[in-house]
Every structure is written in C-alpha cells, then in structure tokens.
BAVO-240909 format. One record per residue: residue in one letter; chain; x, y, z negated of N, C-alpha, C, CB in turn. Coordinates in steps of 0.05 Angstrom, whole numbers. Atoms other than C-alpha are relative to their C-alpha. Glycine has a CB too. Layout:
# residues N
> rest,kette,n.c1,n.c2,n.c3,ca.c1,ca.c2,ca.c3,c.c1,c.c2,c.c3,cb.c1,cb.c2,cb.c3
> A,A,X,Y,Z,X,Y,Z,X,Y,Z,X,Y,Z
...
# end
This chain:
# residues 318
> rest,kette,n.c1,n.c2,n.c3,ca.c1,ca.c2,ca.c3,c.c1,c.c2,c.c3,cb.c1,cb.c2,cb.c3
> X,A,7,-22,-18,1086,-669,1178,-13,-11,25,26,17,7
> X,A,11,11,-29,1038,-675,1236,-2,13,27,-24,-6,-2
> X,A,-2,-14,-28,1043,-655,1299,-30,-2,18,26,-16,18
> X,A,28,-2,-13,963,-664,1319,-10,8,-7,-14,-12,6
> X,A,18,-8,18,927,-626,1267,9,4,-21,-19,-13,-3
> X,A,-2,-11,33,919,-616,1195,-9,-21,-19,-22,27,-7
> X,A,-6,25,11,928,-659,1140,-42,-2,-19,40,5,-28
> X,A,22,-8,7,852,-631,1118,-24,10,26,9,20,-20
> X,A,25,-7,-16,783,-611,1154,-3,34,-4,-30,-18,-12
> X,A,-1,-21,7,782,-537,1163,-34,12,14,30,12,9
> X,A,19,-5,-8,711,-500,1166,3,30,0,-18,-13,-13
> X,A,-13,-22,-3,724,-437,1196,-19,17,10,24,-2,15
> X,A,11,-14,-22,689,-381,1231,17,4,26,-8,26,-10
> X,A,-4,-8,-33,699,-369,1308,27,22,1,-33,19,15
> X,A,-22,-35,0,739,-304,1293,26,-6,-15,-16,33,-22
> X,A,-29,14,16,794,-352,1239,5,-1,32,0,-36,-25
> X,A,-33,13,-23,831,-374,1310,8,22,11,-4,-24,30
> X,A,-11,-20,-11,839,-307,1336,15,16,-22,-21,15,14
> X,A,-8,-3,21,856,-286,1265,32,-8,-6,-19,-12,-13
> X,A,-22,20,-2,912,-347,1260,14,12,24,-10,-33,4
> X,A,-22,-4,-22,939,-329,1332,13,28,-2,-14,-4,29
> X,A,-15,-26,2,953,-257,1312,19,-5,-26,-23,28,-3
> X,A,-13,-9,22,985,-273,1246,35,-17,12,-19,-11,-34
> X,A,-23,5,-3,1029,-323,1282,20,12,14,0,-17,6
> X,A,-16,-10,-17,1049,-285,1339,11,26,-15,-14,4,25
> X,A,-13,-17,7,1064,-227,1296,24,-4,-16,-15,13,-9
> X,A,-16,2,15,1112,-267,1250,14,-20,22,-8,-6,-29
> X,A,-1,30,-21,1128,-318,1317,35,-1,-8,-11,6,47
> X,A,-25,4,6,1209,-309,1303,4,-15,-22,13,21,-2
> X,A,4,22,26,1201,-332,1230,0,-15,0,-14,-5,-12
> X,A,9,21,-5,1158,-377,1246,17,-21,16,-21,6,10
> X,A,-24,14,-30,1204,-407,1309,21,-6,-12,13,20,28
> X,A,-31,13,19,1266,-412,1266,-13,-19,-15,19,25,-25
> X,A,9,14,20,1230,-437,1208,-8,-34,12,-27,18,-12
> X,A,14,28,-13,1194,-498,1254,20,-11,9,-22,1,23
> X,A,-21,19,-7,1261,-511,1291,20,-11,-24,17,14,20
> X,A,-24,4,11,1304,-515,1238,-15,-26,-16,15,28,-18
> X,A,5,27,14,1257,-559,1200,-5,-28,26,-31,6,-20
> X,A,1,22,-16,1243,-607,1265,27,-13,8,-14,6,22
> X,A,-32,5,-8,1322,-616,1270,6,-18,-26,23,33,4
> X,A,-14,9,20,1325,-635,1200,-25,-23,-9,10,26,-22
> X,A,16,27,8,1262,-686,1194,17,-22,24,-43,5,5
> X,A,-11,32,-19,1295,-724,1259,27,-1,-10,3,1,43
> X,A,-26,7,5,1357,-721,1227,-11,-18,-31,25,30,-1
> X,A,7,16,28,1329,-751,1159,-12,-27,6,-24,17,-19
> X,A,6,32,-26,1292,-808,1205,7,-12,12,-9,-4,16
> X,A,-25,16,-13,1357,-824,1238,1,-15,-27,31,19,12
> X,A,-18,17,23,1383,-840,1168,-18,-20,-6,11,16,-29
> X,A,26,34,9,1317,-883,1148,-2,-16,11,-27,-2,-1
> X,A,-6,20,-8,1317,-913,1199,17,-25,10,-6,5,3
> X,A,-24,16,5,1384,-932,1200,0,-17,-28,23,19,0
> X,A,11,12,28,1371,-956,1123,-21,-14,5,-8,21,-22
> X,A,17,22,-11,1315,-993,1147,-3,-21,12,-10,3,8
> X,A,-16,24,-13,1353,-1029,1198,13,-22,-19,23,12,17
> X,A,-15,7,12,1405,-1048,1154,-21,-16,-29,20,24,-1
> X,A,7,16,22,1353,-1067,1102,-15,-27,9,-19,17,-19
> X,A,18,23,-17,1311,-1116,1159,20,-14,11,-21,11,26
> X,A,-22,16,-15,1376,-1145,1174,5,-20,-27,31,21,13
> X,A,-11,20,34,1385,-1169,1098,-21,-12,-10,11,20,-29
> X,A,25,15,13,1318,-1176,1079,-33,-16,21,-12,28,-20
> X,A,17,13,-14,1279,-1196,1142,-20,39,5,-16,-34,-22
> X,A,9,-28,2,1228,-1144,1167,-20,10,-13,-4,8,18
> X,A,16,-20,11,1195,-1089,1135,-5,25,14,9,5,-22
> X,A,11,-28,-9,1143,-1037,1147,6,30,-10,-25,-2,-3
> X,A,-14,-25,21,1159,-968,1142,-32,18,-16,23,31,28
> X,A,13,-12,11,1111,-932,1093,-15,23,6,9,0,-13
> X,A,19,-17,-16,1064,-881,1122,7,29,-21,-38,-13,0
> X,A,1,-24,13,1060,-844,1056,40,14,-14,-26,-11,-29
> X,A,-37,-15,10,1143,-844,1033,-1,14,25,35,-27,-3
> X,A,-15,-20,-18,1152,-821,1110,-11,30,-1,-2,-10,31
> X,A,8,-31,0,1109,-761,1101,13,16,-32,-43,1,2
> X,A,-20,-7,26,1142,-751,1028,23,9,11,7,-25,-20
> X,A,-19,-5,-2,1202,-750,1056,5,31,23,10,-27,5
> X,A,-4,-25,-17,1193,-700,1112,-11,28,-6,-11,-6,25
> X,A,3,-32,20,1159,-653,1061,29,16,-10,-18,-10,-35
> X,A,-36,-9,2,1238,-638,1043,10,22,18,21,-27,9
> X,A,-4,-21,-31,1258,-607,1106,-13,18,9,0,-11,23
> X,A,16,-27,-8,1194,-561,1111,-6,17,-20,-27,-5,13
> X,A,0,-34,22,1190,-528,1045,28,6,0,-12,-2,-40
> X,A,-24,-13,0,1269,-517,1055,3,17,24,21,-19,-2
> X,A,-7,-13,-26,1254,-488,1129,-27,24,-14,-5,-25,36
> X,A,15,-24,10,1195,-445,1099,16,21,-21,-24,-12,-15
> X,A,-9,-10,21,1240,-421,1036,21,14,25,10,-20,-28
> X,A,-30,-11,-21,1296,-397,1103,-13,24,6,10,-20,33
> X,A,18,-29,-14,1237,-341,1117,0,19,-26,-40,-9,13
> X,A,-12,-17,23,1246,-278,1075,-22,-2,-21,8,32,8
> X,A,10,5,20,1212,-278,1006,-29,25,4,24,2,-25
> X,A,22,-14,-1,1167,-215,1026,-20,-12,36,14,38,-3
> X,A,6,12,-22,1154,-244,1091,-26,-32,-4,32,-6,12
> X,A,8,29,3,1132,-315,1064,-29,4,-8,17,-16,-24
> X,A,11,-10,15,1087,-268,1012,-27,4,12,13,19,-8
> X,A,6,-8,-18,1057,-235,1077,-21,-10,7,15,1,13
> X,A,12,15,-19,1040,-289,1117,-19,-20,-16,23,-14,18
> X,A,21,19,22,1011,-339,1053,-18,14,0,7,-6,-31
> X,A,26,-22,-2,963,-274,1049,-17,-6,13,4,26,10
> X,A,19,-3,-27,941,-268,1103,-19,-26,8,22,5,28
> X,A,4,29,-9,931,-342,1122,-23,-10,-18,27,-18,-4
> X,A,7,10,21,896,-350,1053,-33,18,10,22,6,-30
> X,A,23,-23,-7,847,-289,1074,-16,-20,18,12,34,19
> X,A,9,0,-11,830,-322,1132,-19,-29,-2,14,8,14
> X,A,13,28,10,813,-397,1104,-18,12,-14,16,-21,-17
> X,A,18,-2,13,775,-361,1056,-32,18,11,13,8,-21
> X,A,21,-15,-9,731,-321,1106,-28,-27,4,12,17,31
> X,A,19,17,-10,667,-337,1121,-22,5,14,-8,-11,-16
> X,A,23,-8,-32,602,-330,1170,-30,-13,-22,10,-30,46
> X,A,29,3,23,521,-341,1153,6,-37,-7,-43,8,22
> X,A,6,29,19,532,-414,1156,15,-7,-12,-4,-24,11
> X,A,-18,11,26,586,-422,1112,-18,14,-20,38,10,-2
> X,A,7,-21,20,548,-373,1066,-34,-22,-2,1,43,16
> X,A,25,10,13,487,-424,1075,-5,-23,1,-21,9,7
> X,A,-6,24,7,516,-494,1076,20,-3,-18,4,-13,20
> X,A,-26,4,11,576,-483,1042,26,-13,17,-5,-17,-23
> X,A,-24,19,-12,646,-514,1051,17,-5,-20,16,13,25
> X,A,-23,9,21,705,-545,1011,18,-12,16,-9,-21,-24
> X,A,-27,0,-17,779,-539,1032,10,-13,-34,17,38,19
> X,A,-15,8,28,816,-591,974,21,13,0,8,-28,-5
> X,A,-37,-16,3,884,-554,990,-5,23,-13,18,12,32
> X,A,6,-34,5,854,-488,974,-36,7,-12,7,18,37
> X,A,32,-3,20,800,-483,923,-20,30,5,11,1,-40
> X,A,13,-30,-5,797,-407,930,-18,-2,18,17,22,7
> X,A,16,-11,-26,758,-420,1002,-25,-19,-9,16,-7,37
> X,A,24,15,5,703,-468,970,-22,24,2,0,-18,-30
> X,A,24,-17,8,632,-436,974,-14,-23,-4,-13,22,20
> X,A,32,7,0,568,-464,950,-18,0,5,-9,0,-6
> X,A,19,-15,-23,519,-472,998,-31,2,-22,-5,-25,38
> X,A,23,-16,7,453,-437,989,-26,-24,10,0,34,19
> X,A,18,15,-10,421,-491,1028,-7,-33,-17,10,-2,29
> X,A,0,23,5,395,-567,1002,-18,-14,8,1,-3,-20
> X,A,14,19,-18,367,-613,1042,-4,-25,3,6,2,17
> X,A,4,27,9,328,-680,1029,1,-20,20,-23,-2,-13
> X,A,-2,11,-19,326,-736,1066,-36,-18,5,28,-18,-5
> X,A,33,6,-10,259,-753,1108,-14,-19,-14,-4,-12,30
> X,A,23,9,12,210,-791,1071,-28,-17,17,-8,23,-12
> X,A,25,-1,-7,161,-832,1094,-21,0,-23,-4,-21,17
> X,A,26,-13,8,88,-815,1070,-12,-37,-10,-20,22,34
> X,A,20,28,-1,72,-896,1077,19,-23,1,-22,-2,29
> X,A,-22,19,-1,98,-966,1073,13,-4,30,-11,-28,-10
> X,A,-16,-6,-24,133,-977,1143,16,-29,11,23,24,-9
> X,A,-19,24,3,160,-1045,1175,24,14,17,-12,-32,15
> X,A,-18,6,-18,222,-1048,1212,-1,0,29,5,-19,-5
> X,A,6,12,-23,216,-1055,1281,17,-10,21,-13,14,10
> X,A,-32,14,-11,263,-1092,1322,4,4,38,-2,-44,-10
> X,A,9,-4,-24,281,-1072,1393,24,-12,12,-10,28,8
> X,A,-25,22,-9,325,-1136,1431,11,21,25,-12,-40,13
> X,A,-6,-6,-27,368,-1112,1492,16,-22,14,14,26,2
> X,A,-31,3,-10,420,-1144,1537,5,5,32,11,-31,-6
> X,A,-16,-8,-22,463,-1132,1587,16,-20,18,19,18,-10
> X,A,-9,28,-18,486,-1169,1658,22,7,7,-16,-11,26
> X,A,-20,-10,-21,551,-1159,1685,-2,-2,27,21,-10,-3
> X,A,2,1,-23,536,-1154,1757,18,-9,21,-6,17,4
> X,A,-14,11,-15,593,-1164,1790,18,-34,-7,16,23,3
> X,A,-3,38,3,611,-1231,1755,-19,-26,6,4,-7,-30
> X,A,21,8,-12,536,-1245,1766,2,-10,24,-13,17,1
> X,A,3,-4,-31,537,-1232,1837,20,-23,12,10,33,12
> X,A,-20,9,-15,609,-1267,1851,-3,-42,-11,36,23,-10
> X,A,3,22,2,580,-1334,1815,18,-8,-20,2,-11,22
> X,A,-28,11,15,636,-1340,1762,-18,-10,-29,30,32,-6
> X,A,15,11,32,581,-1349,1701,-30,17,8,21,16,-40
> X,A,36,-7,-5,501,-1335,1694,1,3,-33,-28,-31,17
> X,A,4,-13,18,469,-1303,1637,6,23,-3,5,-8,-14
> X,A,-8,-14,-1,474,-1249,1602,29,9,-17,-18,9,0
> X,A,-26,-2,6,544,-1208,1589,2,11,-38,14,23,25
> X,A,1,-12,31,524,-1175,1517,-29,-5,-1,10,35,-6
> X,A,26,1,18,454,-1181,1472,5,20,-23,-6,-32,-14
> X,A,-2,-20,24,440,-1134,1411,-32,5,-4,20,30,9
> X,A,36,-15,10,380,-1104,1376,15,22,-16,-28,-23,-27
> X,A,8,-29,23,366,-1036,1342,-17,-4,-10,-8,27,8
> X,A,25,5,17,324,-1038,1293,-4,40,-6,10,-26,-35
> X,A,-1,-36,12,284,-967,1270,-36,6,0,22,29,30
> X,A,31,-6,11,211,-946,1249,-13,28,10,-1,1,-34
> X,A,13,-22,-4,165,-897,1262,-20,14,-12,-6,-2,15
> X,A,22,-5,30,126,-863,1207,-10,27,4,17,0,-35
> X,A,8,-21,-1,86,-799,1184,19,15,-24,-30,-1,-2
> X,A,-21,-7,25,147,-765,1144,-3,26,-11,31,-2,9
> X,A,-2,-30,18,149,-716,1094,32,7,-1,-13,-4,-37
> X,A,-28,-13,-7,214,-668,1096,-4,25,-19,6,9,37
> X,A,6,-23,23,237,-622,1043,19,14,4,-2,-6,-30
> X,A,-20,-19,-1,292,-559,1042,-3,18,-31,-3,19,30
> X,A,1,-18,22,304,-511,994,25,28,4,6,-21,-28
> X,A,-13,-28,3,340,-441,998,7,21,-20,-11,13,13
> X,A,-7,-12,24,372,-413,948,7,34,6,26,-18,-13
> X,A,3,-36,-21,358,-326,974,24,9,-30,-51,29,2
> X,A,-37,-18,3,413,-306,915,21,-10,-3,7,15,-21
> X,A,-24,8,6,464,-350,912,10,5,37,0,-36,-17
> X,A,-6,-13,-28,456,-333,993,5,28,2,-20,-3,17
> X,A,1,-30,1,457,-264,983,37,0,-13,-31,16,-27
> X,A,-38,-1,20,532,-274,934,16,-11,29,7,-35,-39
> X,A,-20,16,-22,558,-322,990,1,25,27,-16,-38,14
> X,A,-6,-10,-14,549,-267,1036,6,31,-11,-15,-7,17
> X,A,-22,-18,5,583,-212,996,-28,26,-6,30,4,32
> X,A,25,-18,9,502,-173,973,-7,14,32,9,27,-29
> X,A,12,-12,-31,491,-164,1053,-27,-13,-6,18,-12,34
> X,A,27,3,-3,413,-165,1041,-12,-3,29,-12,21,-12
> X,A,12,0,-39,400,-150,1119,3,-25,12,20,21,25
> X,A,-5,19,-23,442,-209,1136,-14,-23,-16,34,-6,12
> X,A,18,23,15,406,-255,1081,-23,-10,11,-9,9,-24
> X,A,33,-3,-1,341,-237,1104,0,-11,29,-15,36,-4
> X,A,1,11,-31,355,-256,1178,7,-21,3,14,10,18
> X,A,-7,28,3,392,-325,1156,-28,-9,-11,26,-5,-22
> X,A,26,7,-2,327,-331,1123,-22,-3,11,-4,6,-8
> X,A,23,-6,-18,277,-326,1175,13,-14,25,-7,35,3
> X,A,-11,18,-15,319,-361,1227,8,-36,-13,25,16,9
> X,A,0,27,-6,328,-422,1187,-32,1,-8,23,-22,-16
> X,A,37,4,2,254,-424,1163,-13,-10,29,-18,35,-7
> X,A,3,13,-27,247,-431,1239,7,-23,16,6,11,11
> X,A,-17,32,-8,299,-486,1254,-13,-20,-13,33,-5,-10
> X,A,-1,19,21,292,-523,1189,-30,-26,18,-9,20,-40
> X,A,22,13,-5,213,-547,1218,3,-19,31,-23,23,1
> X,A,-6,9,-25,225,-550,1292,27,-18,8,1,22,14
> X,A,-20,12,-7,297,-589,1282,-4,-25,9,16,0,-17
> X,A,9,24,-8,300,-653,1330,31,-9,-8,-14,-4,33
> X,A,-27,14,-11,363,-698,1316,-2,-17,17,15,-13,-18
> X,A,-5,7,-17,396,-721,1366,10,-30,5,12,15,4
> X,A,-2,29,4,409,-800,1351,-27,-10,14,2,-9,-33
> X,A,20,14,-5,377,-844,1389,-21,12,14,-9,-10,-20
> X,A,23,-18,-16,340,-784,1433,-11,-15,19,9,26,15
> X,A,5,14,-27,339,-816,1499,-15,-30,-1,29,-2,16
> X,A,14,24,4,310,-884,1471,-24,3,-15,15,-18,-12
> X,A,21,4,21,257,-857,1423,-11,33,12,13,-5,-38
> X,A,23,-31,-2,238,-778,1453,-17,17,-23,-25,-7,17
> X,A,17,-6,29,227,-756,1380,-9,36,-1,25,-9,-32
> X,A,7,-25,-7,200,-688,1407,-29,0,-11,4,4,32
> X,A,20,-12,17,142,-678,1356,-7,17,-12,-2,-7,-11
> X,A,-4,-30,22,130,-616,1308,-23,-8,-26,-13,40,21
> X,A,6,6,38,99,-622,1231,-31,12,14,24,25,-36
> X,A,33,-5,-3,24,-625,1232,-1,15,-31,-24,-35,3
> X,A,5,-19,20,37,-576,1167,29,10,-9,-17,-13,-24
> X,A,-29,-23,3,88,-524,1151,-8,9,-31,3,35,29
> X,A,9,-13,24,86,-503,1074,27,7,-17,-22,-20,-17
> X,A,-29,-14,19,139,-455,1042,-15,16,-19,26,24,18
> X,A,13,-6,29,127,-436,970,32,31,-2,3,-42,-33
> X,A,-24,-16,10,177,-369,944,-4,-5,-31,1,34,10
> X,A,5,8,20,189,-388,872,22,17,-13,-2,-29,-2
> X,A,-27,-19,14,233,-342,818,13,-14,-22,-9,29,-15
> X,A,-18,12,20,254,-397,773,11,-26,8,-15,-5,-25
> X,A,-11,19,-16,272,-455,811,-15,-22,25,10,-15,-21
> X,A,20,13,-24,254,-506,870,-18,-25,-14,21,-14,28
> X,A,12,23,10,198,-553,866,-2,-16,30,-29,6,-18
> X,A,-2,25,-25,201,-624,913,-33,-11,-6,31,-30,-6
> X,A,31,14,2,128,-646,919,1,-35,18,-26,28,21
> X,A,2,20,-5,154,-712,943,-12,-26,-13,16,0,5
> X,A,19,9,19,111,-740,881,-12,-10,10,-11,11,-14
> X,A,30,-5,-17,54,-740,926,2,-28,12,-2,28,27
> X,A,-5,34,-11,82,-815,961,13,-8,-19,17,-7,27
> X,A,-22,24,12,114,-844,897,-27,-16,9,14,-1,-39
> X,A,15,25,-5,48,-895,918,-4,7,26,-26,-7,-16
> X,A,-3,-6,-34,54,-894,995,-37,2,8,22,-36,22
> X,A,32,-6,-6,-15,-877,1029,-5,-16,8,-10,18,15
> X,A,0,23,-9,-48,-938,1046,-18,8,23,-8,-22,-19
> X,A,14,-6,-33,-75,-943,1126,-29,-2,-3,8,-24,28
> X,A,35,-16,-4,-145,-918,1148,1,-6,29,-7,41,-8
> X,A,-1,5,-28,-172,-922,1213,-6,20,3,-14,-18,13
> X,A,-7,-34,-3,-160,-848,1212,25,4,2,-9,19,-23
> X,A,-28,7,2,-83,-877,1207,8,15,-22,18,6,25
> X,A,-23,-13,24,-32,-837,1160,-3,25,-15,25,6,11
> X,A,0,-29,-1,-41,-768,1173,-9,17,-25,-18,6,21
> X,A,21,-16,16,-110,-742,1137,13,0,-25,-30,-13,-2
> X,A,-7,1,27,-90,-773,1070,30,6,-4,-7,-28,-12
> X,A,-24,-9,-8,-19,-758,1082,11,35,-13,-4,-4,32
> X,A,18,-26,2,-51,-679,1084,-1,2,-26,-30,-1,12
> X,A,15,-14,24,-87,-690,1028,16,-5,-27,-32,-13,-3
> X,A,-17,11,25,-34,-724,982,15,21,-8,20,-24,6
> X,A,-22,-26,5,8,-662,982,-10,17,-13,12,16,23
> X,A,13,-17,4,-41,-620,975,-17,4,-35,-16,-5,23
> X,A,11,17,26,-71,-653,914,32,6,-24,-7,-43,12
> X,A,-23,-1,20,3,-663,887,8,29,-14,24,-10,15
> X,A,-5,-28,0,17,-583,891,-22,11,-14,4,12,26
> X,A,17,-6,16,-50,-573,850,10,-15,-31,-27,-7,13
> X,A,-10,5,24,-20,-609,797,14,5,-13,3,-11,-3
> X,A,-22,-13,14,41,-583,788,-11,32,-8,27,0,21
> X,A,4,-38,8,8,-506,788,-15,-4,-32,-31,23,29
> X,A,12,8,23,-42,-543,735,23,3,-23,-11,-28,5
> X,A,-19,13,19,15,-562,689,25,34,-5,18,-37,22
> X,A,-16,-24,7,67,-502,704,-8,32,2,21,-3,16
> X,A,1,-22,3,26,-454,714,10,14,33,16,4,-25
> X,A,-4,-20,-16,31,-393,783,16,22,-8,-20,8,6
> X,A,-23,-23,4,73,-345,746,14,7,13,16,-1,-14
> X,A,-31,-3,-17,134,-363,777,0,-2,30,23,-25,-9
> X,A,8,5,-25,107,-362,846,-15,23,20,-15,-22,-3
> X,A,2,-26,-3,122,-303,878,-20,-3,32,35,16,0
> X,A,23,-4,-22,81,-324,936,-3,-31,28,12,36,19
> X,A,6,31,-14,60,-389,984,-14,5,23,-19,-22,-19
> X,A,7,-3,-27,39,-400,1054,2,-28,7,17,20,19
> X,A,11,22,-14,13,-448,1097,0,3,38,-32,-4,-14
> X,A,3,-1,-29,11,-460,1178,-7,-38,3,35,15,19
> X,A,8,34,-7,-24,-533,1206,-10,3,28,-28,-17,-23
> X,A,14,0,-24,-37,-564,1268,-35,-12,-7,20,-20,22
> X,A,25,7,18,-102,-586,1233,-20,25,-8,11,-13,-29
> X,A,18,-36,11,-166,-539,1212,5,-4,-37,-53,2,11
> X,A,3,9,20,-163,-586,1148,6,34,-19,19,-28,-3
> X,A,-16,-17,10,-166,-529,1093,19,-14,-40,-26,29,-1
> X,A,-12,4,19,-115,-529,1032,3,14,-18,15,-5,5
> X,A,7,-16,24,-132,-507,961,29,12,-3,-12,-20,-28
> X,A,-13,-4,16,-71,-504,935,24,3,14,-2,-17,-19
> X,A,-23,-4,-6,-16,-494,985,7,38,9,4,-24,24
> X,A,0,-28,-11,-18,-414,987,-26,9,26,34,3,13
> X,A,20,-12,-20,-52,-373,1047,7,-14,28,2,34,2
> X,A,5,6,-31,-64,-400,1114,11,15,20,-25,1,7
> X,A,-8,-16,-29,-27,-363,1173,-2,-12,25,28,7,1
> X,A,2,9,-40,-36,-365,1248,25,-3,10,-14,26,23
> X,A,-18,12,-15,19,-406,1268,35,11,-9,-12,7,33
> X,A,-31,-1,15,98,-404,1248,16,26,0,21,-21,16
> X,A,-12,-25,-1,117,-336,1269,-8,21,-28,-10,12,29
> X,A,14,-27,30,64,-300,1222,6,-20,-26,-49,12,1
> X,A,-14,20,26,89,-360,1165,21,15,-2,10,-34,4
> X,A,-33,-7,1,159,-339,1176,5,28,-10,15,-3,32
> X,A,5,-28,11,138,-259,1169,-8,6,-22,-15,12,10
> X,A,27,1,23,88,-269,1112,28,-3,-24,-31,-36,3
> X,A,-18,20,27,153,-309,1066,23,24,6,14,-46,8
> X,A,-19,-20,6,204,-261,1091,-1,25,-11,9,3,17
> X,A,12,-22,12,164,-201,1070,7,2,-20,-23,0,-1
> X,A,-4,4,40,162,-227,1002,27,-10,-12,-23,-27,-14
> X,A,-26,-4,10,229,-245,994,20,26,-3,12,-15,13
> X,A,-16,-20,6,249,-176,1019,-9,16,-31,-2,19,27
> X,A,11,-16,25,205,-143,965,17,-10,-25,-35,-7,-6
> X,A,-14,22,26,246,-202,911,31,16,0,2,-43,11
> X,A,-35,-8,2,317,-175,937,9,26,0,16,-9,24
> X,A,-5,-34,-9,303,-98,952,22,7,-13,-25,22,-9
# end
C-alpha cells in the first residue's frame, strides 16, 4: 500500500478529480473506518516482521526486507478493511470509481490510453504518429561545452574547467507523417460527429505547426513545413515515406527542391498502381509556387487546407 500515489499511471480527464472527490466525500465515513482500521493493522503486521526480521538478522546475519513480500503482505489488511464496508456500499463506490477511470475527453478519444488494472478503461487511439525522417543523408554534429566553477576559480583552489560534455544532434530537411483514423474517432467519442469534426480540424492545425520543446533554447527550432499535404482516404492510410528510401543527394539548390519533388513523384506512383477510387479527396498548401501533379488541389495557405479536408470528411461522416 502506498501512501504517494498509485501503484499505476492514471490518464484521466480534468473533471475525474472532481468526480473522485465527490464520490469520496460522499462515502468519507466508510471510507475513514475502512483506511483506519486497515493502517492499524498493516503497522501492526510490520511490528511482527519486523520483529521476525530482527530475530532472523540476529541468527543469520543481515537481511533485506523485500519490497515485493512487504507490499504482499499489507494487501491482507486492506482487502479485510475494504470487505468491513457494507456489500451494497462496496458495489456503489467500485461503480462509480470504475465509471470514472473509464471516462474520457477528445484526447483520450484521439491518443488513446491503457490502465493494466482495468482493461475496461483502455481506448484505442484514433491518432498514429511517425517519427521525423530525414529527406537526406545527415552527419552528426558535435557541439563541446564546459563549465568553470567561479568561485573555486576566483579563490585559487584549482584552474580549469569544473565539467566538459558534448551534445551531439543534426539538422536536416525532414519529412513527418500522421494519420487519423475519423471513425474509430468518432466510436472513441461515443458517434459525437460535431466533436469529431472539431478534434479534426484542430489537430490538422497542431500536428504541422508542433515545435518540441527539447533542446529549444539551444537550437530555436521555430520553422514551419515548406509543404502541408493531407490526403482523405476510405480504405486505409498511405505513408509516402518511400519517396527517401534513397536519401536526396545535395544540389547547390541544397535539399529542399528535390526533397519537393521526391514526394510528389512518390504519390504519383502509388495513385498509378492503386488507383484514386479510394480517395475521397487531397489538398495541398506550400511555402513554394513549385506546382504539384499529384498531391490533390492547391489551397491558399493552412486555414483554407484545414476547411477544404474538413468539408470532406463532414460529407464522409454525415
């Protein structure tokens, strides 16, 4: 039993703790017996162990006490202080409690979550998200630092410096992929279409403009995609990361152009091969005039992208 938390990671909405604080305070007597009676009877079970422990480090020299027997053992004392609360009561409060792990909000409904204690609250997120790509080969780049202690400096006690280190980390033209799954988002949020359609269109917006935050203040990675291209598809997602299995080799035009054009090229091949059927509709936005056969229609800039794809999804979910 722990007294700092939970023996698990709980992914909750905002509204679970106000949820939790009404169910306890409504059952708080229960509850209050139930917790004293069991904290009386784990320090009384931990007297005796560790009296038996003594007595065994006196015979056998010493030994550690076991992390996982002590929590074994104090499981004893709390399902006998839970079983002290009445049988419709217990019924009640497991309810309730169970309701509220299993609630959920848009981003549980579009990352998912998994509680191992409690399977019922798993969802499957709607969202899947690759990891950046560069477009080209890429060295390493190595950046030394160190650090003086000043006041040992100053007082003469030693010279040099107090720490050294390097970061290492690159800087490329990266390709970035997502994918949104509009009905398994639509189930995770219980056939609320309104609120689908607005999770949709708000991350379409993030997903491009997202900066992480590692390493901000040393690198200022405040850039935005010299091309935005969302496809709506009715049979499944396609990753056009094909396009760099042979990395783009440098130009004295650098990465970019062919970069552009590799995608662009790749996404004509796949339509070649599978066919537009299943492609309920495609769009494009660039900081570039460059034009692009094959990545859908051209829009003026991320807002009318973002309108253009949600349009056509509403028409997909009506």
């Amino acid at each position: 039993m722990t007294t700092e938390g939970t023996n698990a990671l709980l992914f909750l909405p905002e509204a679970a703790f106000d949820a939790l604080a009404s169910i306890a305070t409504e059952y708080r007597e229960a509850l209050t017996s139930a917790a004293a009676s069991a904290a009386q009877a784990i320090a009384d079970a931990k007297a005796k162990a560790e009296a038996a422990a003594q007595k065994a480090a006196d015979r056998d020299g010493d030994q550690e006490e076991d992390p996982e027997e002590q929590e074994a053992a104090e499981a004893g004392p709390v399902a006998a202080a839970w079983k002290k609360i009445s049988a419709a009561d217990r019924k009640k409060i497991t309810g309730e409690v169970l309701d509220v792990l299993r609630s959920r909000n848009a981003s549980i409904a579009a990352f998912g979550r998994m509680l191992a204690n409690e399977s019922a609250s798993t969802v499957d997120g709607a969202v899947q998200m690759a990891h950046s790509l560069a477009t080209h080969s890429a060295r390493t780049q190595v950046d030394f630092f160190s650090a003086v202690d000043d006041v040992i400096h100053n007082a003469g006690i030693e010279t040099g410096a107090g720490h050294m280190g390097d970061q290492r980390y690159t800087s490329a033209t990266f390709y970035r992929y997502s994918t949104l799954n509009i009905r398994e988002l639509v189930d995770n949020l219980d056939g609320d279409t309104d609120t689908a359609l607005q999770v949709t269109s708000e991350f379409l917006r993030a997903f491009p403009l997202a900066v992480l935050p590692a390493k901000a203040s040393g690198t200022a990675p405040h850039t935005v995609p010299h091309l935005i291209h969302v496809a709506v598809r009715t049979d499944r997602p396609i990753n056009l990361v094909g396009a760099y299995e042979t990395p783009v080799p440098a130009t004295t035009d650098g990465y970019l152009p062919a970069s552009l054009a590799a995608l662009d090229e790749h996404a004509g091949a796949h339509i070649r091969m599978l066919g537009n059927s299943r492609i309920a509709g495609a769009a494009h936005t660039a900081l570039v005039d460059t034009e692009f056969e094959h990545l859908g229609d051209r829009t003026d800039g991320l807002d009318h992208l973002v309108d253009s794809i949600t349009s056509i999804i509403a028409k997909h979910i009506a």
